[in-house]
N, C-alpha and C positions, 0 to 999 in steps of 0.2 A: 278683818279682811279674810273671803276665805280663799281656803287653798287649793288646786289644782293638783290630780293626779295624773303620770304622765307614762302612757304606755313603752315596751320596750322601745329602743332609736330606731330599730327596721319598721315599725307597727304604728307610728304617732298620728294619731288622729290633725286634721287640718285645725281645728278648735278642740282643744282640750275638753273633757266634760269635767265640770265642779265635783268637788270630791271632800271629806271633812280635811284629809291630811294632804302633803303637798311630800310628791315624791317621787323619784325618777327611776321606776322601777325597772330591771331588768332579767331576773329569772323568779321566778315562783316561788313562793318559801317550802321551806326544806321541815318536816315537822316529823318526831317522834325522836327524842334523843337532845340533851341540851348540845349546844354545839360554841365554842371560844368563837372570837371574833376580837377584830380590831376596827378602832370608829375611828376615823380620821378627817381634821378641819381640811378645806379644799386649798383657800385661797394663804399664799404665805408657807403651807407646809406640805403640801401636795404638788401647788402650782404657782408662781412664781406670784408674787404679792403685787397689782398691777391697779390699786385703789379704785375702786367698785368697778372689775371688769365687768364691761358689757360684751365684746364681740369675742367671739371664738376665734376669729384669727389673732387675737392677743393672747392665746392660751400657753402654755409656756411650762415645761413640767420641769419640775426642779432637777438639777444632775443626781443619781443615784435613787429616784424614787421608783424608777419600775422596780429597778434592781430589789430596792427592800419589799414591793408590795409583791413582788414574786416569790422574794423567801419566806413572805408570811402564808400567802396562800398554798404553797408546796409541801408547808408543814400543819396544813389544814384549819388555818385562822379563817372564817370569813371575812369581806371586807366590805364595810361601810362610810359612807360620807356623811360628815353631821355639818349644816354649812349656816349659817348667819347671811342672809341675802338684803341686808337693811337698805337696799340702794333702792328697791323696789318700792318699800313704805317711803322713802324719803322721795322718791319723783324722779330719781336719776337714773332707772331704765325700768324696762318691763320684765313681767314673768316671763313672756315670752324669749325677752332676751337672755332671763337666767336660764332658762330649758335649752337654746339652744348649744348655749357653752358649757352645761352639763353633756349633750348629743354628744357633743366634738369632743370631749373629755372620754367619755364613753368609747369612742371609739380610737381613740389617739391608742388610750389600754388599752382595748381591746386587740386593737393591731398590733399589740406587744408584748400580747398573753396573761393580761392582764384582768380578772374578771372581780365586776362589782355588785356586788348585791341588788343596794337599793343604793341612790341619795338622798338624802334627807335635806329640807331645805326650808328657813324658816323667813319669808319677805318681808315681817313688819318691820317698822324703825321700834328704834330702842323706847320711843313713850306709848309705843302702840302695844293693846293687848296682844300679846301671843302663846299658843298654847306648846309651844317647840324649842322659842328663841333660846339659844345659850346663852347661861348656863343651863336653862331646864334640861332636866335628865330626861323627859319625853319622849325624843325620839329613838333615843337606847331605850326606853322601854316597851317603844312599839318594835324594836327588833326585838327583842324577846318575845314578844308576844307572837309575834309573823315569823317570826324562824328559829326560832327555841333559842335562843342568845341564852348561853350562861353569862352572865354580868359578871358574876366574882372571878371569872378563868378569863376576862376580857383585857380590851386594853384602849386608851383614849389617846390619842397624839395630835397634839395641834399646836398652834406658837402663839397665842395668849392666856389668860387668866382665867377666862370665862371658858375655854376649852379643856382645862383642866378643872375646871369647878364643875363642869356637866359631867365629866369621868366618876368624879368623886361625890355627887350627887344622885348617880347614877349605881353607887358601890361597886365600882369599877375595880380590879386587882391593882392596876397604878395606873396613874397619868402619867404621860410625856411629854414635856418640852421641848420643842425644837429650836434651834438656834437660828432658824430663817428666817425669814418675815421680821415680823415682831418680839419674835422669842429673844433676840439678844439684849432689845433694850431691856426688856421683860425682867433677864436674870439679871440686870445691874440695876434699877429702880426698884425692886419687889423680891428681894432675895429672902426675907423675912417667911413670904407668901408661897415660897416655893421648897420648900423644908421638906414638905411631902410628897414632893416631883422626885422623879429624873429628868433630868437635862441632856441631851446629847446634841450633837450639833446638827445633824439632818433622817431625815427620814430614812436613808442608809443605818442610821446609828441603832435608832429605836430600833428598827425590827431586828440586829444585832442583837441588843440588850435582852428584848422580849423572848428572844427562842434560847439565848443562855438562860435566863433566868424564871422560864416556864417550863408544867411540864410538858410532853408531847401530848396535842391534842388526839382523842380516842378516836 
């Protein structure tokens, strides 16, 4: 399947043009200098776990997430979305309908001081080939590529297995577990599997942990 790229939410073309990678970009990358970043799952850890949202007026942002994705970006993390869109490969909405509740995402932060890089977004189902789907480290590695991402000063947050397996796939500085969505059952079925997390209980937590426990980005 290929992927769609999707100009900034003010600028969207009526039909998307084909493009190799599928992404919801919204400022231009930044080059000459590595720069930290924090890559964060959408659905469950970002915004409220709503089983293959399709509509934007179901978007739903967790309590305390602007809040944390303000203290990361204040203290100079870039921010990016790394998202699994399997609903798309499996016939249960369209791209269209994932772009548009990226749009409404987009600007919900936006209205709240909230600024995103890129989203990243991979639509196959789990048997389909894909060159993105998580765990693949790919699309952390087209941020690196597109905006000088240092991976080793970075950071991955998302609330299952495979969002912590693309951080660390990725040679990411740590992954994060969050305790919403999924991540609770997560840390009581798979505690063996999470040895080399942190755990905290919400997107407030992480970006807590992250800025005690890094240095200040340059």
């Amino acid at each position: 399947m290929d992927l769609l790229i999707v100009k900034p939410c003010s600028q969207q073309d009526a039909k998307p043009r084909k493009e190799f990678n599928s992404i919801l970009g919204r400022f231009k990358p930044q080059f000459g200098g590595m720069n930290p970043a924090v890559f964060l799952d959408r659905d469950g850890t970002l915004i409220a776990e709503k089983n293959y949202l399709r509509r934007p007026e179901d978007v739903v942002l967790l309590p305390g997430a602007v809040a944390g994705l303000k203290k990361l970006a204040g203290a100079g993390f870039q921010l990016f979305i790394v998202s699994n869109q399997s609903g798309v490969g499996r016939g249960y909405f369209t791209l269209a309908d994932v772009e548009r509740v990226n749009e409404h995402l987009c600007g919900e932060l936006a209205r709240a001081g909230v600024r995103l890089e890129k989203i990243y977004f991979a639509p196959e189902a789990p048997d389909q080939p894909s060159r993105g789907r998580k765990p693949s480290p790919q699309f952390l590695f087209d941020a690196r590529d597109e905006f000088g991402v240092d991976l080793v000063q970075s950071y991955m947050i998302g609330d299952k297995l495979i969002d912590l397996e693309c951080g660390w796939n990725a040679g990411v500085k740590q992954s994060i577990l969050v305790r919403t969505g999924y991540g609770a059952d997560l840390e009581q079925v798979e505690p063996e599997k999470l040895k080399r997390a942190v755990v905290v209980d919400d997107l407030t937590g992480a970006s807590d942990w992250i800025l005690k426990n890094s240095q200040p980005p340059t």
